[in-house]
C-alpha positions in Angstrom: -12.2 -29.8 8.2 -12.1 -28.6 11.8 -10.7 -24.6 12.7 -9.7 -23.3 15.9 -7.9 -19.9 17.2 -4.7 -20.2 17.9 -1.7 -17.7 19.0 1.7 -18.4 17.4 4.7 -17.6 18.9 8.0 -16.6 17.7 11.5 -16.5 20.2 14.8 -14.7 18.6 18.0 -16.1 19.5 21.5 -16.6 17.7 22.8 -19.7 18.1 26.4 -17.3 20.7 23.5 -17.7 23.1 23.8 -21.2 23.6 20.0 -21.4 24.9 18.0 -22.8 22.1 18.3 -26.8 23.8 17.5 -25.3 27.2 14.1 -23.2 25.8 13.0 -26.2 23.8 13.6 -28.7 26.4 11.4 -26.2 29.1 8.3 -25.8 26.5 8.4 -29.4 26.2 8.5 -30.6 29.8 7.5 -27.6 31.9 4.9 -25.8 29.4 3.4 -28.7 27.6 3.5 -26.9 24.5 2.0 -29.7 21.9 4.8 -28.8 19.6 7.9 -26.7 18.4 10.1 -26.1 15.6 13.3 -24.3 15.4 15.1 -22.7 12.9 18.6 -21.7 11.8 18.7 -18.2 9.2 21.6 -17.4 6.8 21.9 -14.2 7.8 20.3 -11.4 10.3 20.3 -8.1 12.5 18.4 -7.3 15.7 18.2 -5.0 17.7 21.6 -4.2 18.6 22.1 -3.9 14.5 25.4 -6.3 14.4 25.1 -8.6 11.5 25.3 -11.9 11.7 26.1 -14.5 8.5 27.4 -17.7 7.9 30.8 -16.3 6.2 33.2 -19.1 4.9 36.5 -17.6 6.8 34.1 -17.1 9.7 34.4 -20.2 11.8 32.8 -19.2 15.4 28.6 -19.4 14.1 26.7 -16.8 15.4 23.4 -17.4 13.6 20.1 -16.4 14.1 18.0 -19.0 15.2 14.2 -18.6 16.0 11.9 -21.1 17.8 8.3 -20.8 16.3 4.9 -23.1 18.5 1.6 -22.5 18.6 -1.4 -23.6 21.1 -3.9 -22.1 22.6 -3.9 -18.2 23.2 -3.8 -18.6 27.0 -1.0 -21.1 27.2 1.5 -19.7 24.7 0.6 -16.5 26.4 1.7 -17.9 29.6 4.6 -19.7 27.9 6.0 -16.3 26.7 6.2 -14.8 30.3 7.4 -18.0 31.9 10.4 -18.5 29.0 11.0 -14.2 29.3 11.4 -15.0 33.2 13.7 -18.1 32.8 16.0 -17.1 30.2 17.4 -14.5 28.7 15.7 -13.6 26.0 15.3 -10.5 24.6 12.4 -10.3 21.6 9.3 -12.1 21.6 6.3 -12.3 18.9 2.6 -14.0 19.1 -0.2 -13.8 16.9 -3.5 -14.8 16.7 -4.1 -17.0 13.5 -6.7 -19.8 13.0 -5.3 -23.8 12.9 -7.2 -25.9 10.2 -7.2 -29.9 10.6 
């Protein structure tokens, strides 16, 4: 089994701001990020502390949605400012971790 370093990244949306296609599409074609996953949570608060659920009377979906790749430190470093620049996009993680294939 092969390990290398890594650095994940983690972008926080909802889905009200209508960017996840547009940030997927760029770290496909502009960042050549080798590969990306998004996901849609049941409920969650940021930083402006409104809640946001999937309530049943509820019909406008406002979810949090979160798009998680990892690569090599440098590029997902690089990634992060480009995708902070291009969009708006307010809270960003990364984190070292180690790949194992």
């Amino acid at each position: 089994m092969k390990t290398e370093s890594v650095r994940i990244a983690r972008i926080y949306l909802t889905e009200a701001d209508h960017q996840l296609n547009k940030i997927m599409q760029y770290l496909h074609d502009h960042e050549s990020i080798s590969g990306a996953t998004a996901y849609r949570g049941v409920e969650g608060y940021g930083l402006s502390g409104k809640m946001h659920d999937s309530s049943l009377i509820d019909l406008s979906f406002d979810l949090p949605v979160t798009i998680e790749f990892f690569d090599q430190s440098e590029k997902v470093l690089m990634a992060i400012k480009h995708v902070k620049e291009n969009f708006n996009v307010s809270q960003t993680l990364s984190w070292l971790a180690e790949h194992h294939h």
